[in-house]
Each structure stands twice: as structure tokens, then as C-alpha cells.
C-alpha positions as CSV (number, residue, x, y, z in Angstrom):
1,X,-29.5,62.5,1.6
2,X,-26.5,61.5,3.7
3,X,-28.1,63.2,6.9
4,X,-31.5,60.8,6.0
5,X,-29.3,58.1,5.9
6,X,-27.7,58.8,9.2
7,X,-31.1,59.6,10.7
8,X,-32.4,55.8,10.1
9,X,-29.8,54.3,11.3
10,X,-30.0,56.4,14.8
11,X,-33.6,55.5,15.1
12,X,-32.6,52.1,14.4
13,X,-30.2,51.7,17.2
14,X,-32.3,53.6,19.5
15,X,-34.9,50.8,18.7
16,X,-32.3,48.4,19.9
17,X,-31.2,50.0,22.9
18,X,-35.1,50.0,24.1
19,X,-34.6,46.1,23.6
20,X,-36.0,45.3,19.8
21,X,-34.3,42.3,17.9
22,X,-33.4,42.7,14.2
23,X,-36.2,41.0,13.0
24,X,-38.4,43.5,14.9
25,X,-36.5,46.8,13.3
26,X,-36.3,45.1,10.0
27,X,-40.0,44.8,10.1
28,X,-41.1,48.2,11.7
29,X,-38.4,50.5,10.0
30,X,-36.6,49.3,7.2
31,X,-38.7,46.7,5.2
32,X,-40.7,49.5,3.9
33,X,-38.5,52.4,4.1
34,X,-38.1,54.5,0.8
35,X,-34.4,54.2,1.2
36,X,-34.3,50.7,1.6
37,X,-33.5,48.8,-1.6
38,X,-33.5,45.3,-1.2
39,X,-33.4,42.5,1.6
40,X,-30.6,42.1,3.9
41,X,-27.3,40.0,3.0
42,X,-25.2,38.1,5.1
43,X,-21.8,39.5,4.8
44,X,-18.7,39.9,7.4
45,X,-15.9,42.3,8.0
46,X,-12.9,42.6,10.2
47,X,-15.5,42.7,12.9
48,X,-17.4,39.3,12.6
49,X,-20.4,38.5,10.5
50,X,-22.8,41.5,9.7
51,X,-26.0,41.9,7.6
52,X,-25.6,44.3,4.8
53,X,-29.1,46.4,3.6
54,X,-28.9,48.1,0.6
55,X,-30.0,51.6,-0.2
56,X,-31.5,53.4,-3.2
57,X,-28.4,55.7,-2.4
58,X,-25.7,52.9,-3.1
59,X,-24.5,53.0,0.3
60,X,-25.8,50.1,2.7
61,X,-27.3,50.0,6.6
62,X,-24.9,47.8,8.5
63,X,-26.0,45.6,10.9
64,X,-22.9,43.8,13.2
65,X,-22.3,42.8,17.0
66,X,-22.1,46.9,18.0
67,X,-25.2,47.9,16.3
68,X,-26.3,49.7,12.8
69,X,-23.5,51.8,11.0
70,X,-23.6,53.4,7.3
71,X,-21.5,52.1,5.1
């Protein structure tokens, strides 16, 4: 399952290196994904503000300044 998680959130920053916006991945990839669990959160880190997406796995997509990351 791990591996699945890492997957989406490679396709998700390729989307943004071809030039999509969050609102565009969130829309196309994640909204309806089978992992996704809920909407996104405002959160923040060390980093700076981030969204948090929660997974059916318990784990959460992050989305900050550099990009998506698992949590």
C-alpha cells in the first residue's frame, strides 16, 4: 500500500512540473482517488503553510512550497 501511496504522489508532482495548479490536481487526481479520505486541511510545518489530505491509510498527501510529500 505504501508503494500506491508513493505512486500518487509522483504522478501528482509530475502534474505540477507540466504546469497544473492545486486546484487542477485536486480535481483530476485526488478528489476521487480510492485512497483519498477526506478534503484538504490547512496546516503548516517547519517549512511554511501546507495542505494536509488524508488517506484511508492514515497517513496524509502533503502539499507545501516544494511540492507533494507523504507523510
Amino acid at each position: 500500500m505504501a508503494d500506491n501511496v508513493e505512486k500518487l504522489v509522483r504522478e501528482c508532482n509530475q502534474s505540477r512540473s507540466k504546469g497544473a495548479d492545486f486546484p487542477t490536481i485536486w480535481q483530476t487526481m485526488l478528489k476521487g482517488h480510492s485512497y483519498v479520505s477526506g478534503k484538504p486541511v490547512q496546516d503548516r510545518d517547519e517549512h511554511g503553510p501546507l495542505l494536509s489530505i488524508p488517506l484511508i491509510t492514515g497517513r496524509h498527501i502533503l502539499f507545501g512550497g516544494s511540492g507533494f510529500r507523504a507523510d
